[in-house]
C-alpha positions in Angstrom: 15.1 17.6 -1.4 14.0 14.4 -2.6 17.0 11.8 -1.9 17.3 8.2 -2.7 19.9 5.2 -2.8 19.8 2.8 -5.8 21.9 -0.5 -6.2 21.3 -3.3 -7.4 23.4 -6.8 -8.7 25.1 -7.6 -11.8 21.1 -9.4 -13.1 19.5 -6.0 -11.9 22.2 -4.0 -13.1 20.8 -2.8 -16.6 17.2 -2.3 -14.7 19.0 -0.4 -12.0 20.5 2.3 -14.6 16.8 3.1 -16.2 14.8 3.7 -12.8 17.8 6.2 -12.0 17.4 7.7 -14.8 13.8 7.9 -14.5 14.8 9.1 -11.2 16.4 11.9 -12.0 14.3 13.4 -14.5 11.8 13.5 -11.8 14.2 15.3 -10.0 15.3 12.9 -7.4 18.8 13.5 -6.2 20.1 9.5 -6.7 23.4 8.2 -5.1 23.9 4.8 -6.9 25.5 2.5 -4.6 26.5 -0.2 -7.6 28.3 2.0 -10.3 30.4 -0.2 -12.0 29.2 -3.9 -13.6 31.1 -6.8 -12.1 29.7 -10.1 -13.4 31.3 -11.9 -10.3 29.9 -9.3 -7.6 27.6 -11.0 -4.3 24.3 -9.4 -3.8 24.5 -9.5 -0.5 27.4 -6.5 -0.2 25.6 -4.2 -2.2 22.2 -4.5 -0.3 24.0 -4.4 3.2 25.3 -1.1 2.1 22.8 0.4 0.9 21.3 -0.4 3.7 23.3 1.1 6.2 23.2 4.2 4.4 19.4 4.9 4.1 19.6 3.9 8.1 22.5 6.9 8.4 20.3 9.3 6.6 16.8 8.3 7.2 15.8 8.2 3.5 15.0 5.6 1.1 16.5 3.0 -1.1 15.9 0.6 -4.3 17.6 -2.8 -4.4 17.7 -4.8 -7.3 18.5 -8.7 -8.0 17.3 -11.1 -10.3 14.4 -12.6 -7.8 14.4 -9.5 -5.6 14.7 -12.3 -2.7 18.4 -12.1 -2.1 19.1 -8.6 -1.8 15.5 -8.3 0.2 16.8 -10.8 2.6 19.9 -9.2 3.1 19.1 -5.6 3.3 16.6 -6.4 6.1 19.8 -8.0 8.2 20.5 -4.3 9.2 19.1 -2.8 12.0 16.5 -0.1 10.9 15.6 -1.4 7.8 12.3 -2.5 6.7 12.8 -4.0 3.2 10.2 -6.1 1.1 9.8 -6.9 -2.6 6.9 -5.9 -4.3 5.7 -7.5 -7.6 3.0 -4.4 -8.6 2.4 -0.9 -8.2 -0.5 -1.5 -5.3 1.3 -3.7 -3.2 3.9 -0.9 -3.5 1.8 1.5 -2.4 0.2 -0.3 0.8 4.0 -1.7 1.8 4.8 2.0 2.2 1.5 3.1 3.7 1.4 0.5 6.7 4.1 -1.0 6.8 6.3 2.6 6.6 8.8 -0.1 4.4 12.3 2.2 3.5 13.6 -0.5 0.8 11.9 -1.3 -1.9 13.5 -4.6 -3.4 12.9 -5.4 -7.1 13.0 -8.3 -9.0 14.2 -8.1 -12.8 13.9 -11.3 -14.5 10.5 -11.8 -13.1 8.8 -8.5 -13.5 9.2 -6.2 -17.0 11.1 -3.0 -16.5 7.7 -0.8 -17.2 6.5 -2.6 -14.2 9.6 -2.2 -12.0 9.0 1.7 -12.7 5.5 2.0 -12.0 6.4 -0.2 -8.7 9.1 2.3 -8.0 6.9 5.5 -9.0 4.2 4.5 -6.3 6.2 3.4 -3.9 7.7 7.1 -3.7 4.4 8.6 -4.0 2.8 7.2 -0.7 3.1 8.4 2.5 3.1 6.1 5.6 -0.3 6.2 7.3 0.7 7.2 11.0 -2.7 4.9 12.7 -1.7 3.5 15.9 -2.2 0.1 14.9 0.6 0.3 11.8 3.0 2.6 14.7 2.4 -0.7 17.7 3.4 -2.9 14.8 6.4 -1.3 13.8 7.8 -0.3 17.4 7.4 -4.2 18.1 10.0 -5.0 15.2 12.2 -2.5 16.8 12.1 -3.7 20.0 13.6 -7.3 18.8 16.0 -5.6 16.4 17.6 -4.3 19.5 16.9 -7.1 22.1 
């Protein structure tokens, strides 16, 4: 079963809705962490839970602000996760291949929704590359997340 969390702020709200409905016609089971519109929410809540929850349940997640900054920054405050923002569809691609990233972070007032879903689209299509080199790298960000 393919699983992934979505959430995003009240500026990535609309662009949050269409990738899960792109999503799910591509048969992705999608728990949206950020149902409801709230004008006044604080991006930091939404990323920290999603975040927790793709940790709980080794999957993957989608984050959405208006830079994509903010929620990247605070997703990657919980232990386990390994968040970036990606602006196009290769860097995407290569986060997820070497860098075995589990949080994709969008921005949408600086990249068009068509873009957003190609990003999104690759990121779920590659695999991380298990070479040694990308393993050392990532055990060394685990060792100071728990040091």
């Amino acid at each position: 079963m393919k699983r992934i969390y979505v959430g995003a702020d009240h500026r990535g709200f609309k662009l949050k809705n269409e990738i899960i409905e792109t999503l799910r016609r591509n048969e992705w089971v999608v728990t949206d962490v950020s149902e409801k519109y709230d004008p006044d929410d604080d991006y930091p809540d939404v990323a920290v839970s999603l975040g927790e929850k793709i940790v709980a349940e080794k999957t993957l997640g989608v984050l959405i602000c208006g830079s994509g900054a903010g929620v990247c920054a605070a997703v990657n405050k919980v232990e386990g996760v390994r968040g970036a923002m990606a602006l196009n569809a290769r860097q995407a691609r290569k986060m997820r291949e070497d860098d075995d990233i589990n949080v994709l972070c969008l921005s949408a007032d600086f990249v068009t929704p068509e873009e957003n879903k190609e990003i999104v689209d690759e990121f779920l299509k590659a695999v991380f590359v298990t070479e040694e080199r990308f393993i050392r790298r990532i055990n060394k960000i685990r060792k100071y997340e728990t040091t």
